[in-house]
N, C-alpha and C positions, 0 to 999 in steps of 0.2 A: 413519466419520470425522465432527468435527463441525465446523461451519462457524457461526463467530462472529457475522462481522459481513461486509461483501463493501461494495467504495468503490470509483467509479473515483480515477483518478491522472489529474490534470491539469497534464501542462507547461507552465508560464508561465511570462513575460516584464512582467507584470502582475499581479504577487500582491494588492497595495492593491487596484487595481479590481476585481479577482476575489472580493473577499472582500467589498466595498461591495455587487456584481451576487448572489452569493449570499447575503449577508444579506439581500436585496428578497427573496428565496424562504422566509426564514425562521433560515437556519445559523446557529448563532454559533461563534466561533472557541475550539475548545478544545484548541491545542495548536501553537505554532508555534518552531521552530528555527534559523530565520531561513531556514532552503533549502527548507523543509515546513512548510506550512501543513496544519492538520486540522477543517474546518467541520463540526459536529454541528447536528444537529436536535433541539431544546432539549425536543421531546416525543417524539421517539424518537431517544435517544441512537446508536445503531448506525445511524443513516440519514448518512451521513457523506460528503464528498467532502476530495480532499486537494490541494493546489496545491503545485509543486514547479516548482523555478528547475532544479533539477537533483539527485541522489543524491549523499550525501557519500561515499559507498564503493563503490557497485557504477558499473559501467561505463556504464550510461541508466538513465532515468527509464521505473517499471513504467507498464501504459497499465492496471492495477488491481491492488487490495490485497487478499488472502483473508484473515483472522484466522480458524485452523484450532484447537483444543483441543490437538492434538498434530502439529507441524510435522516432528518426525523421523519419524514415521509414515509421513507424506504425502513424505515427503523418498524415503523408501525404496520407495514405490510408484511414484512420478513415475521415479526410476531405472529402474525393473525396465523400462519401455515404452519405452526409450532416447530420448524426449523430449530435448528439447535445455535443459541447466542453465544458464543464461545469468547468473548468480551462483551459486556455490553454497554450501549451508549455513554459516551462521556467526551470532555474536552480535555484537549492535553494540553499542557505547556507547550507548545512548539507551534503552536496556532490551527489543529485539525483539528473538528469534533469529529468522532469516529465509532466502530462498532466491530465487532467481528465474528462472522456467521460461518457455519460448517455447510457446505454446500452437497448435494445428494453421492456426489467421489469422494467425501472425506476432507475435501483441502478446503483450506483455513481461506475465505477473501476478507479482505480490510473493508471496508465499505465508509468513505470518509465527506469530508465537503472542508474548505477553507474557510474560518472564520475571518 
């Protein structure tokens, strides 16, 4: 399986100052939906974090994002281990199909691919 890109997910309450405080590190913002913001690293694009008031569809906000090459793949192994699907597969409007699994700590990851 191949693994894109890997971000945490940061739930705010403070999207503006979060995005001032990571620009001082270098991000710039390349991607915001008004509930998700997506900070890139303007000399490596995949170096990314994400700031999020909350998810438009799934039940909480992931505590990180995987961008996988094949999402049903990983969808279909992540089952086989009876892990817990804490969203499960589907396409969003915003162009991700996506998933979301509890991993053996508790925290929520996004497990997605670009349609």
């Amino acid at each position: 399986m191949s693994i894109r890109r890997v971000m945490p997910d940061i739930r705010s309450e403070a999207v503006e100052e979060s995005k001032n405080f990571y620009g001082l590190l270098g991000f710039d913002e390349v991607m915001d939906l008004g509930w998700v913001v997506t900070l890139a690293s303007p000399s490596n694009p995949t170096a990314q974090v994400t700031l999020m008031t909350h998810d438009a569809t799934a039940p909480v906000v992931p505590d990180m994002s995987v961008e996988v090459e094949d999402v049903d793949a990983v969808y279909a192994a992540v089952q086989e281990t009876g892990a817990e699907i804490v969203y499960p597969l589907q396409d969003e409007e915003w162009g991700v199909r996506r998933f979301f699994v509890r991993d053996p700590n508790g925290k929520v990851v996004n497990v997605l691919t670009h349609r």
